[in-house]
Backbone as JSON, one array per atom type, in Angstrom:
{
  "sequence": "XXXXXXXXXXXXXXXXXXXXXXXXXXXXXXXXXXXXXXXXXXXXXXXXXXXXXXXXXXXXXXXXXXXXXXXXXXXXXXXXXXXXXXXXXXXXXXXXXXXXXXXXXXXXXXXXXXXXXXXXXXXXXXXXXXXXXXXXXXXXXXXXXXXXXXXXXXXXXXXXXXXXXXXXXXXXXXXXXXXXXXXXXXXXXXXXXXXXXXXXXXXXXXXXXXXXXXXXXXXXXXXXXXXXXXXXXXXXXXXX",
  "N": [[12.27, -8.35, 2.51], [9.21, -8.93, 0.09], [8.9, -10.2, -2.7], [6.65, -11.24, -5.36], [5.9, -13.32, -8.45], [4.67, -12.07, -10.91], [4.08, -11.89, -13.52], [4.38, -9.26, -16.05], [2.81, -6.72, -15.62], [2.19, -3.57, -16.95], [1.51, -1.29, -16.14], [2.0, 1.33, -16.5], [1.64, 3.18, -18.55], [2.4, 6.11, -20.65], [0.53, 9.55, -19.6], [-1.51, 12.35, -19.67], [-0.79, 15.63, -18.25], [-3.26, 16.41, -17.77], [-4.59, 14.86, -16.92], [-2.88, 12.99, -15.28], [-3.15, 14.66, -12.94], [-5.66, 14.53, -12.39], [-5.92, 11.72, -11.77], [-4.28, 11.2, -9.61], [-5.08, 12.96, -7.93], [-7.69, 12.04, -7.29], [-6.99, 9.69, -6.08], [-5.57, 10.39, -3.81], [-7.91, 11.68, -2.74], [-9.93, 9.38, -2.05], [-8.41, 7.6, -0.46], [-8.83, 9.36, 1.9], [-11.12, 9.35, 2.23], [-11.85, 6.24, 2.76], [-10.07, 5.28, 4.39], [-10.51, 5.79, 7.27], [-12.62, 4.03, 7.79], [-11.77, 1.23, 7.18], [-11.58, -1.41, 9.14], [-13.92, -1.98, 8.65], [-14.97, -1.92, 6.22], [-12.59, -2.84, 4.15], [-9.97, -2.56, 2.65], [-9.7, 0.25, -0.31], [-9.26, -0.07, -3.45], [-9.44, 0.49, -5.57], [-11.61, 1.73, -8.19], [-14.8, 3.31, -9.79], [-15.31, 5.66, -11.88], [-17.36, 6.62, -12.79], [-19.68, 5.62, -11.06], [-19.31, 4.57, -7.32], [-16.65, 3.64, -5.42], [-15.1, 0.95, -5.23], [-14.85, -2.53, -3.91], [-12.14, -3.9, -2.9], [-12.24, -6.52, -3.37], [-14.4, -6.62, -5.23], [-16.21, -8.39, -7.53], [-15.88, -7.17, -10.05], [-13.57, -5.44, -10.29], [-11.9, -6.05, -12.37], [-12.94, -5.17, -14.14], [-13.52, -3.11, -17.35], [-14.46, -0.66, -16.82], [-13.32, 0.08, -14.25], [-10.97, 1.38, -11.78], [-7.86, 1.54, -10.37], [-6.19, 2.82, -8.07], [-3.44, 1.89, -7.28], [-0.3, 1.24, -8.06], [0.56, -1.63, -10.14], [2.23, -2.32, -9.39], [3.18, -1.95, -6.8], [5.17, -0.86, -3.76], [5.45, -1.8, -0.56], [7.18, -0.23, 2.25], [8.83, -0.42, 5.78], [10.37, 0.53, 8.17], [11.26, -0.43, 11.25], [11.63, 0.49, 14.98], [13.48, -0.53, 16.26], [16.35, -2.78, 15.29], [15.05, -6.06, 13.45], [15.82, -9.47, 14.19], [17.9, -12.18, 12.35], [16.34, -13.84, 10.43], [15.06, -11.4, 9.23], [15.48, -8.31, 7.32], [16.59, -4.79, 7.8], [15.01, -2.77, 7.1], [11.74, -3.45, 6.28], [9.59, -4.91, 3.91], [7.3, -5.17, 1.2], [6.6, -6.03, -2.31], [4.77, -5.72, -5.0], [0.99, -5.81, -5.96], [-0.43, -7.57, -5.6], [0.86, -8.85, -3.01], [0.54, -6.67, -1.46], [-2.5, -6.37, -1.31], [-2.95, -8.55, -0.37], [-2.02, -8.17, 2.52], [-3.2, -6.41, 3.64], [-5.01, -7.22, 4.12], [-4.75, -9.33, 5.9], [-3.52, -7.82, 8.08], [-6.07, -6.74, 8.71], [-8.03, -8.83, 9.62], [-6.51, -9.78, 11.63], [-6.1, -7.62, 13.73], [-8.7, -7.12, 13.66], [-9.37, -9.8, 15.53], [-8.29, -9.63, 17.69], [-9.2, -7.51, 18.77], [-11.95, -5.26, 19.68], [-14.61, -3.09, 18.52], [-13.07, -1.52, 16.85], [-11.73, 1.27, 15.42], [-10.93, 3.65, 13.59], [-9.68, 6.77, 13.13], [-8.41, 9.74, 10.94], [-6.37, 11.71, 11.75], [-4.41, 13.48, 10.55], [-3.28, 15.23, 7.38], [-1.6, 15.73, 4.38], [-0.42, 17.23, 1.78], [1.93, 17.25, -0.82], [3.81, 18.74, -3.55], [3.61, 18.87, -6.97], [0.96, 21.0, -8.58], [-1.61, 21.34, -10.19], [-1.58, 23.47, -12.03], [0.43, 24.04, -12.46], [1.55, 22.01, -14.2], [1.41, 20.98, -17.45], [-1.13, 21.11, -19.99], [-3.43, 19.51, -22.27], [-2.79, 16.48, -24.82], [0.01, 16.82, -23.76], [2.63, 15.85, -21.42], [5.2, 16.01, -18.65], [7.09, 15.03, -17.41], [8.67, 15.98, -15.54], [7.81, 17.66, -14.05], [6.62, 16.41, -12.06], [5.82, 15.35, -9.21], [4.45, 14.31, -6.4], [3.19, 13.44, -2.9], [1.52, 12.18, -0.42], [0.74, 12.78, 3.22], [-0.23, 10.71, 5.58], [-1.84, 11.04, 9.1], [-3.19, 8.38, 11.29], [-4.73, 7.51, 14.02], [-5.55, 4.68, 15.33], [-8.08, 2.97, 17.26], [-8.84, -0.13, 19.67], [-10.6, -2.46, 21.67], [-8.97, -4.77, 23.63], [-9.71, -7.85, 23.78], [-9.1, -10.15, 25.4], [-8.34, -9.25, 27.72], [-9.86, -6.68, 27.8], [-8.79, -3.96, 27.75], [-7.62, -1.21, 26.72], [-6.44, 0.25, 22.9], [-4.43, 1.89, 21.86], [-3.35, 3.21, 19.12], [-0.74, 5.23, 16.7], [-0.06, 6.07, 13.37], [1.53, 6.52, 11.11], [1.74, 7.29, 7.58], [3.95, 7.59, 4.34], [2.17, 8.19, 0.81], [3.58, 8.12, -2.36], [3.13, 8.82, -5.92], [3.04, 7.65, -8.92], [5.22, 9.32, -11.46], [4.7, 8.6, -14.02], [2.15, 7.3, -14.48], [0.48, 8.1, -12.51], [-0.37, 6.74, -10.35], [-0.33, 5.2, -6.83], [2.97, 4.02, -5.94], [4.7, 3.82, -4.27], [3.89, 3.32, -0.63], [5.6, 4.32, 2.11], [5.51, 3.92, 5.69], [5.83, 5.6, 7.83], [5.89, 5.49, 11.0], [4.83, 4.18, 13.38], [3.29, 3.72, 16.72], [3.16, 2.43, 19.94], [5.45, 0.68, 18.95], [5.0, -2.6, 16.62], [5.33, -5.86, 18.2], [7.57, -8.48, 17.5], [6.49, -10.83, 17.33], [4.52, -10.33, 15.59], [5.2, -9.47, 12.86], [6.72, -12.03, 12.41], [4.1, -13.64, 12.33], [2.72, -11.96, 10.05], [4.83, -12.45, 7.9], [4.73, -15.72, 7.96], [1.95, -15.75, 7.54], [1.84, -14.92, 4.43], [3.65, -16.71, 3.45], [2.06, -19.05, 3.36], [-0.04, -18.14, 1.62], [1.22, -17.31, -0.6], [4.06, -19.13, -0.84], [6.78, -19.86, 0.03], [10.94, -19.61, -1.16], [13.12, -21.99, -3.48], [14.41, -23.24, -6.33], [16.93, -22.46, -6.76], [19.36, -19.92, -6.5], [18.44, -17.57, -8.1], [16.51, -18.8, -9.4], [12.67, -18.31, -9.92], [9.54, -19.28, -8.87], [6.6, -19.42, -10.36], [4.46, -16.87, -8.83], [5.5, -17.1, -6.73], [7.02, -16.33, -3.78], [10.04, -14.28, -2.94], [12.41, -13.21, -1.11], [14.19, -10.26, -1.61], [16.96, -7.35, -1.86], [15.92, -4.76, -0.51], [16.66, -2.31, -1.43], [17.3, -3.02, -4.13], [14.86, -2.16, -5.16], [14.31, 0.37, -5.6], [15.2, 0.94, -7.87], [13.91, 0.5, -10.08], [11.06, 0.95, -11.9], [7.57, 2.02, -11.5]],
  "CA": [[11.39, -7.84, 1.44], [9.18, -10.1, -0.27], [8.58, -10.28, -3.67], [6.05, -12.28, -6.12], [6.95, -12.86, -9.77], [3.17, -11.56, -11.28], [4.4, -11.35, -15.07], [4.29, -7.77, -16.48], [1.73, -5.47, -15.67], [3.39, -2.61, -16.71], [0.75, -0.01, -15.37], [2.79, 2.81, -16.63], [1.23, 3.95, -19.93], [2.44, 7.83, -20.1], [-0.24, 10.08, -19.56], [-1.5, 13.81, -20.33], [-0.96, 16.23, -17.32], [-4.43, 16.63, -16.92], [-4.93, 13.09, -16.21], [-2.31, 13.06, -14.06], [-3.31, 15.55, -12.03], [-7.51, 13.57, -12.2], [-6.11, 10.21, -10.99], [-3.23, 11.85, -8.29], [-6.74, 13.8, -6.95], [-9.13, 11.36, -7.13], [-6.76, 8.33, -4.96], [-6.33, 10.9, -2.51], [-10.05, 11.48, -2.38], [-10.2, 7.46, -2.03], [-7.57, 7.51, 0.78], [-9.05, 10.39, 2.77], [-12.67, 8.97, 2.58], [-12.4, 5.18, 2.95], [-9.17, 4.81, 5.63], [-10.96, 5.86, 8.29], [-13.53, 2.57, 7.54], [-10.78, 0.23, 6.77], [-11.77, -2.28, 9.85], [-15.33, -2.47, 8.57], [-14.81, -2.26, 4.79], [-11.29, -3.07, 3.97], [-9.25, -1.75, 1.71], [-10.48, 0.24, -1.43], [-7.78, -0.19, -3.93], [-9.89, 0.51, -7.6], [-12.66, 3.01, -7.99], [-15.54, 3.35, -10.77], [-15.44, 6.98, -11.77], [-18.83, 6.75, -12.51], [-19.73, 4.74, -9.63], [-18.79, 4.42, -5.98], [-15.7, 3.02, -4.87], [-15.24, -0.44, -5.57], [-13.76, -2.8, -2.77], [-10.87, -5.02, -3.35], [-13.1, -8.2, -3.25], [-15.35, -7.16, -5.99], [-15.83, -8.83, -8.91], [-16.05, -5.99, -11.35], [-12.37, -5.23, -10.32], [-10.94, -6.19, -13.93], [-13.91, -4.33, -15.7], [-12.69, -1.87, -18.19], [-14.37, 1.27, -15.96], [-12.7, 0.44, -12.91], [-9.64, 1.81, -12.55], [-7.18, 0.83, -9.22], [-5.64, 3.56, -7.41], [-2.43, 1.39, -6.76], [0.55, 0.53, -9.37], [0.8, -3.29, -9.89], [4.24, -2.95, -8.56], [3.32, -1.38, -5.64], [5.98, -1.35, -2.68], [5.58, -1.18, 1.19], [7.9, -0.59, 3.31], [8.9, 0.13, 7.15], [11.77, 0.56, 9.05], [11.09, -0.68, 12.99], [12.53, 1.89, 15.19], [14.57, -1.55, 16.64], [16.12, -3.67, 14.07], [14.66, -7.28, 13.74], [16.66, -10.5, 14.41], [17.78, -12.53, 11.35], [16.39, -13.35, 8.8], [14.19, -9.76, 9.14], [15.95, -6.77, 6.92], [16.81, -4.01, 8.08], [13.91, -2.19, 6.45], [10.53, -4.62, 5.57], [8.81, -4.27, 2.88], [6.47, -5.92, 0.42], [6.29, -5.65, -3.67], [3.7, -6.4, -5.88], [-0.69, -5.46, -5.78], [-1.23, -9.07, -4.71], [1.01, -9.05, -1.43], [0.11, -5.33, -0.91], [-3.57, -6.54, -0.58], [-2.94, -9.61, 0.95], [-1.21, -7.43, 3.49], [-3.99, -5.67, 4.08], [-6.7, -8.46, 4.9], [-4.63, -9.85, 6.82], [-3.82, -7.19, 9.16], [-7.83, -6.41, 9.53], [-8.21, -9.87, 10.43], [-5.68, -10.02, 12.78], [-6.43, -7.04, 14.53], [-10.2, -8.2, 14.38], [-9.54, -11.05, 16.05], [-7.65, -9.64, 18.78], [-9.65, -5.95, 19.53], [-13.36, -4.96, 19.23], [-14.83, -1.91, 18.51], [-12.08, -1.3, 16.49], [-11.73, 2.43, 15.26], [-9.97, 4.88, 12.99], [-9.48, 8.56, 12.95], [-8.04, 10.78, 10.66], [-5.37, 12.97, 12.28], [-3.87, 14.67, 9.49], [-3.31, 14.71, 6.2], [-0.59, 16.83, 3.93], [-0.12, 17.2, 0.15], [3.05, 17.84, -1.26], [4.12, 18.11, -4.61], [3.07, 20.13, -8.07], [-0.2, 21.23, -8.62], [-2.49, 21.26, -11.68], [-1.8, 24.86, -12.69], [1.99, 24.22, -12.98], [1.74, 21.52, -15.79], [1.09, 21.25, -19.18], [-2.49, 20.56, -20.41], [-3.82, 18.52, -23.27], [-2.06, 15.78, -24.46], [1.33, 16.74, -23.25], [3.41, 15.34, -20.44], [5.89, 16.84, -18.44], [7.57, 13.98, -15.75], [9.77, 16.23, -14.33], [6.81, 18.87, -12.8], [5.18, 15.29, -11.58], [6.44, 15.14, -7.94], [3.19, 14.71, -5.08], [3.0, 12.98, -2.53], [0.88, 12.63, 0.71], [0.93, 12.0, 4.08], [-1.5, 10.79, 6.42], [-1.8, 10.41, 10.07], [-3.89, 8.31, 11.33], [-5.23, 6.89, 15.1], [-6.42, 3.52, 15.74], [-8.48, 2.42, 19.11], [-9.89, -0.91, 19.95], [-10.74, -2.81, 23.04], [-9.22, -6.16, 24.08], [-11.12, -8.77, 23.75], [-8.84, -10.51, 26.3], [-8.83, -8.18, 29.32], [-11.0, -5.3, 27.84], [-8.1, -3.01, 28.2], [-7.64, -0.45, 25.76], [-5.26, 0.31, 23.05], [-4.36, 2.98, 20.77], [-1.82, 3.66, 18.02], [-0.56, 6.31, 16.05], [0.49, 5.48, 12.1], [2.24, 8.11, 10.04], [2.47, 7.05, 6.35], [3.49, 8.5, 3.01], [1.85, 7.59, -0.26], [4.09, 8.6, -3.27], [2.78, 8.7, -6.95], [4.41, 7.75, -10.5], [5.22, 10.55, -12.49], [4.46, 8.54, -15.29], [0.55, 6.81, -14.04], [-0.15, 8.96, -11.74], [-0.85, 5.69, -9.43], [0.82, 5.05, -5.88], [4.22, 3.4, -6.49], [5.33, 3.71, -3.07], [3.53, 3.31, 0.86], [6.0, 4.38, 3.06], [5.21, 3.37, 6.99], [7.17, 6.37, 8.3], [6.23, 5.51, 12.31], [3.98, 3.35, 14.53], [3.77, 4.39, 18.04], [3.71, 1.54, 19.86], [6.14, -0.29, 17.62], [4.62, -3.8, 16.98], [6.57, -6.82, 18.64], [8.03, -9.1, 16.93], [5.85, -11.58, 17.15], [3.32, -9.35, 14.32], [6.03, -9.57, 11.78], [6.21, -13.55, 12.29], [2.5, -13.74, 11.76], [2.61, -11.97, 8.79], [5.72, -13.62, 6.68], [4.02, -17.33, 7.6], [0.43, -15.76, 6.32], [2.17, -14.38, 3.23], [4.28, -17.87, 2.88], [0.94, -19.85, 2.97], [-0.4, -17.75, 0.21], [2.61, -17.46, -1.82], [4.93, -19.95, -1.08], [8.81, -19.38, -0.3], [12.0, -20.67, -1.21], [13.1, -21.55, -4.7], [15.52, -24.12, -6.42], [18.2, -22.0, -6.76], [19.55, -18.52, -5.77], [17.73, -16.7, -9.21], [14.87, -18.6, -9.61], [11.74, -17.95, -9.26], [8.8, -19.96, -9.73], [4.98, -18.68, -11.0], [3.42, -17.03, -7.8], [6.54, -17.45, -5.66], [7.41, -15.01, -3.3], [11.08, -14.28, -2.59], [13.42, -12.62, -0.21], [14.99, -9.7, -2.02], [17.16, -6.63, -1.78], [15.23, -3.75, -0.74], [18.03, -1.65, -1.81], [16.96, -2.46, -5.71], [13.82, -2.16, -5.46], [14.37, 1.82, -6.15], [15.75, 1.07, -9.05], [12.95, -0.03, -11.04], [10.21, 2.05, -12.36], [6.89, 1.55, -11.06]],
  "C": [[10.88, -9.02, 0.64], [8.49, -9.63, -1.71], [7.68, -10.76, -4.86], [6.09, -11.91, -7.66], [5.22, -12.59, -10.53], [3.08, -11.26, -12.89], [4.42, -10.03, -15.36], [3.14, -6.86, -16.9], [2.26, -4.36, -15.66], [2.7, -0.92, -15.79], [1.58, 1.11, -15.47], [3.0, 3.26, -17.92], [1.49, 5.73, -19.71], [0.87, 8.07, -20.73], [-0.65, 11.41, -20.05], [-1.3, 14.14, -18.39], [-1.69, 15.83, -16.76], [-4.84, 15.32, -16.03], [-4.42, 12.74, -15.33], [-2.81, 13.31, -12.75], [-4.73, 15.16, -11.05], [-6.66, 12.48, -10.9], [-5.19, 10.17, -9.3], [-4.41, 12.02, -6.92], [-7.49, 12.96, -6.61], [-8.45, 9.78, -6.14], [-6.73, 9.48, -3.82], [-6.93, 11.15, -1.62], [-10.04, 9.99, -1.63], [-9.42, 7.47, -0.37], [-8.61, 8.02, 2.11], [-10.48, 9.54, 3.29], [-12.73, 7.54, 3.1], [-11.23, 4.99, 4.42], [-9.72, 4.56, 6.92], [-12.37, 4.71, 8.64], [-12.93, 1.38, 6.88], [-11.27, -1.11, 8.09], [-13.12, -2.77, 9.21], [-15.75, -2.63, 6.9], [-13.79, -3.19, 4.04], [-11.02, -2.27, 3.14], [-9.64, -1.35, 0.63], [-9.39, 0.6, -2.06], [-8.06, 0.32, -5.37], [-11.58, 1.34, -7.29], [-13.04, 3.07, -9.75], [-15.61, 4.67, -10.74], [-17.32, 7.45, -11.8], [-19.73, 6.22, -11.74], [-19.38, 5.46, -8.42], [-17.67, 4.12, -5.89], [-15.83, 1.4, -4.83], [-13.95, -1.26, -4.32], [-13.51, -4.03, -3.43], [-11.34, -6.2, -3.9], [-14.19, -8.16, -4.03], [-15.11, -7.74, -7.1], [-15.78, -8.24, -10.36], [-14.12, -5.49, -11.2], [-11.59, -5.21, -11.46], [-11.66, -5.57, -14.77], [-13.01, -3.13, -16.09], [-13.11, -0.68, -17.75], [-13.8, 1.27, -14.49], [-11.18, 0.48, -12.96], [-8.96, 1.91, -10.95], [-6.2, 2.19, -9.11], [-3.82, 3.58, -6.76], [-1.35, 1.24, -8.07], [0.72, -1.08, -9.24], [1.7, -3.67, -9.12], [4.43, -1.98, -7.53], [4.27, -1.44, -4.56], [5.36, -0.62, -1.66], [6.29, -1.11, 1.56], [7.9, 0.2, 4.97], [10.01, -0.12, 7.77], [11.67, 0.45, 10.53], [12.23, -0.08, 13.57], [13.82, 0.5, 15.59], [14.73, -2.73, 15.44], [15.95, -5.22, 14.82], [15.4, -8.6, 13.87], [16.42, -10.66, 13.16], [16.68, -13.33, 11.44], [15.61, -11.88, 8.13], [15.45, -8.96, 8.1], [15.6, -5.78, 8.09], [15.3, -2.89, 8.28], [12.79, -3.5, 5.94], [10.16, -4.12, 4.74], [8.32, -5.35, 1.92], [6.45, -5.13, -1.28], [5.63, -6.35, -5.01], [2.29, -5.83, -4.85], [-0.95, -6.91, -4.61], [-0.69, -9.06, -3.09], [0.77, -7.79, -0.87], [-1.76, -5.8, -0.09], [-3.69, -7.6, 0.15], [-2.65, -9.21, 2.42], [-2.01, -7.26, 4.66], [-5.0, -6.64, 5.15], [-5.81, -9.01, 5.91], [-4.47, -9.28, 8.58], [-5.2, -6.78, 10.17], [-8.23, -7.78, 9.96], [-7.65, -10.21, 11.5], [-6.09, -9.33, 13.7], [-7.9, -6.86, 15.0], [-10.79, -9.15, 15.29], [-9.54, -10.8, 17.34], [-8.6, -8.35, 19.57], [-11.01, -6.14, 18.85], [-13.36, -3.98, 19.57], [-13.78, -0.94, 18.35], [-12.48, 0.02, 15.49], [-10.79, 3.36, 14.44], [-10.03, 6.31, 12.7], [-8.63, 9.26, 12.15], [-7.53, 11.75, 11.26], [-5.1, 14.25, 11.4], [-3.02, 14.24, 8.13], [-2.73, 16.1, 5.0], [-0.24, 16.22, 2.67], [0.85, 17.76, -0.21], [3.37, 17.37, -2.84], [3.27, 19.76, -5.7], [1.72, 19.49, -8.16], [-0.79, 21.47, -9.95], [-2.11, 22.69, -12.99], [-0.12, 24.8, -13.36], [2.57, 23.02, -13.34], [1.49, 21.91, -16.35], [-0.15, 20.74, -19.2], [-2.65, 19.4, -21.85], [-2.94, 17.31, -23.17], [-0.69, 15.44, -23.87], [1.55, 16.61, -22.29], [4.83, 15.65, -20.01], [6.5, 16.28, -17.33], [8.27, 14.56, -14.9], [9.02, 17.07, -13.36], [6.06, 17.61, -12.2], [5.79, 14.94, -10.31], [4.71, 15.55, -7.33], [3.26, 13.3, -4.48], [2.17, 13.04, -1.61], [0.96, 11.56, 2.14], [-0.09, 12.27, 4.62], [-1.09, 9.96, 7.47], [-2.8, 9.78, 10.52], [-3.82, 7.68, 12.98], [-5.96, 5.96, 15.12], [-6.59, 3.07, 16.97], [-8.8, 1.23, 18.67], [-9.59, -1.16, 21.48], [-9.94, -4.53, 23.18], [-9.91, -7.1, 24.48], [-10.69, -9.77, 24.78], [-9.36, -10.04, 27.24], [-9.48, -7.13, 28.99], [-9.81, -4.09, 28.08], [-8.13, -2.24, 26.6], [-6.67, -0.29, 24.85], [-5.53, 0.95, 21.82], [-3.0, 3.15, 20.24], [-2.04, 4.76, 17.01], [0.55, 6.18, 14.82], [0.48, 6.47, 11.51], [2.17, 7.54, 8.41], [2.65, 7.93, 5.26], [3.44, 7.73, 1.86], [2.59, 8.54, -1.31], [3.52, 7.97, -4.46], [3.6, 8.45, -7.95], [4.08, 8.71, -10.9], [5.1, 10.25, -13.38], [2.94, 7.93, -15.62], [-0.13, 7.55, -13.64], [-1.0, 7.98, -10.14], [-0.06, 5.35, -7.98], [1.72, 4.25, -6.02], [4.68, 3.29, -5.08], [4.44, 3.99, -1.66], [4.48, 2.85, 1.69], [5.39, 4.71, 4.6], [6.11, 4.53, 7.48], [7.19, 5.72, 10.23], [4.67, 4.92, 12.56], [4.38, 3.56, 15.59], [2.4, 3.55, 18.93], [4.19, 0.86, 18.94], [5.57, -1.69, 17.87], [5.16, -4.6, 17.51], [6.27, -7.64, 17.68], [7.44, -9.78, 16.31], [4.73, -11.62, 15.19], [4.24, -9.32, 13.22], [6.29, -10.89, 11.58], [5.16, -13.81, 11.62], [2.84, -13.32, 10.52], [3.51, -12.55, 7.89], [4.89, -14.96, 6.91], [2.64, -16.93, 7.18], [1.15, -15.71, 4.66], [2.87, -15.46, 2.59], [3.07, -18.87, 2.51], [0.07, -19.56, 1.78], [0.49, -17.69, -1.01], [3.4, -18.12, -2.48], [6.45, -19.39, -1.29], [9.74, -20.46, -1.07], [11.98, -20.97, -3.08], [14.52, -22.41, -5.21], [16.57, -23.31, -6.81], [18.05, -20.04, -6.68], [18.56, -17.44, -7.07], [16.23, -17.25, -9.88], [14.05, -18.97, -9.04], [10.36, -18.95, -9.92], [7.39, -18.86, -9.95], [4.78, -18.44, -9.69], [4.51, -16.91, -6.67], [6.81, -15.78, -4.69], [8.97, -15.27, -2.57], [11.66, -13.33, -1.52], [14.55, -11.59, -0.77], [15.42, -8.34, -1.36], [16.44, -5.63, -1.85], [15.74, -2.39, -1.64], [17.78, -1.63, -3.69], [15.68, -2.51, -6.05], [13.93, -0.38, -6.29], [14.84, 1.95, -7.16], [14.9, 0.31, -10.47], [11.74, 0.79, -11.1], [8.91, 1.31, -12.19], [5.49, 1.68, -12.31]]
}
C-alpha cells in the first residue's frame, strides 16, 4: 500500500442530506457517463455543476465551482486472486487523490501503448444504499441513514499491437461514499478476469516511485511528497 504525505485536506465538511444525496447522484452520473471513454478522455475526477465535466488535467480544477467527485484521501485497493511475492501485500492498494490519479494515467498509457482500438463497455451497474426519501432534508444530517454504494462492471477490448491478437477483460469494482461528503472514500477492485501478471504491478510501483519517491530516513518518517509502504489494515481506520 502506498501512501503520500499531502498535508490535510480534510474534504469532510458535514453536509445537509439533501446535498448528500446531490453529490452521491451526480458522481454516479460522472462514473456511468465518462468510464466507458476513459482510454480516449481519461479520468474525470471534478465536475462544474454548471458546466460539463471537467477532466483531471484541467486547469480550472482548483476553481471554486468545480467540485471533485473523489475524497482527497481516496483509497484503492485489490486483492489478486494469487498472492504476490515479497515485498507485494497481500491486498494492494493506493491512498491519497494524487496517486489515485497518477494511477490512472498511467494505466491508460500503458495499456495505450500496448493495444489499439482500445474499448470500454458498460456491463452493469448496481446502487446500493439509502435513498433520498429516507433522510432528513434541510440543513440536517443524519450519518447513520448515509450508506450507498455502487458497483460497476465493466468490459475492456483492444487489439495487440504486437501480433494483432485480441484481448478482453472483465473489471468488477465498487465505489463507496463518505457518509459525511458524500465523495468516494473507497474504489474497491473486487475482480479482473484475466488477473494481470506480475510484471503490471512492477510497472506500476517503479512509475509511482519516479513520481513520488520511496524510502525514508527512518521507520516513521516521512518526507513532503514521499510515498510510503503502509499497513493496509489501518487504513480503515481513518475517516475519509
Amino acid at each position: 500500500m502506498f501512501t503520500p504525505n499531502n498535508g490535510d485536506p480534510s474534504g469532510s465538511e458535514e453536509i445537509s442530506d439533501r446535498e448528500w444525496h446531490i453529490r452521491t447522484g451526480r458522481a454516479i452520473y460522472i462514473l456511468q457517463k465518462t468510464l466507458p471513454d476513459f482510454f480516449d478522455t481519461g479520468l474525470v475526477s471534478s465536475i462544474d455543476p454548471t458546466k460539463t465535466p471537467t477532466l483531471i488535467d484541467s486547469g480550472e480544477l482548483h476553481t471554486p465551482e468545480v467540485e471533485s467527485i473523489y475524497s482527497p484521501k481516496v483509497r484503492l485497493t485489490y486483492t489478486p486472486p494469487v498472492p504476490l511475492p515479497s515485498p507485494f501485500p497481500r491486498t494492494l492498494g493506493l491512498e491519497g487523490l494524487p496517486l489515485y490519479l497518477a494511477s490512472s494515467v498511467f494505466i491508460r498509457h500503458t495499456m495505450k501503448t500496448l493495444y489499439s482500438d482500445l474499448r470500454v463497455e458498460l456491463r452493469r451497474m448496481t446502487v446500493q444504499g439509502s435513498s433520498p426519501s429516507e433522510g432528513t432534508t434541510g440543513g440536517t444530517h443524519s450519518n447513520h441513514q448515509r450508506e450507498k454504494s455502487v458497483f460497476i462492471g465493466l468490459d475492456v477490448y483492444g487489439t495487440t499491437r504486437v501480433s494483432g491478437g485480441a484481448g478482453q477483460w472483465q473489471i468488477g469494482s465498487t465505489y463507496t461514499f463518505s457518509p459525511i461528503s458524500g465523495l468516494i472514500q473507497t474504489h474497491k477492485i473486487n475482480s479482473i478476469h484475466p488477473a494481470p501478471h506480475q510484471a503490471a504491478y512492477d510497472a506500476l510501483r517503479a512509475s509511482l516511485s519516479s513520481v513520488f519517491g520511496f524510502g525514508g530516513p527512518g521507520p516513521d518518517d516521512v518526507r513532503p511528497g514521499e510515498v510510503r509502504a503502509v499497513d493496509s489494515n489501518k487504513l480503515g481506520e481513518r475517516e475519509s
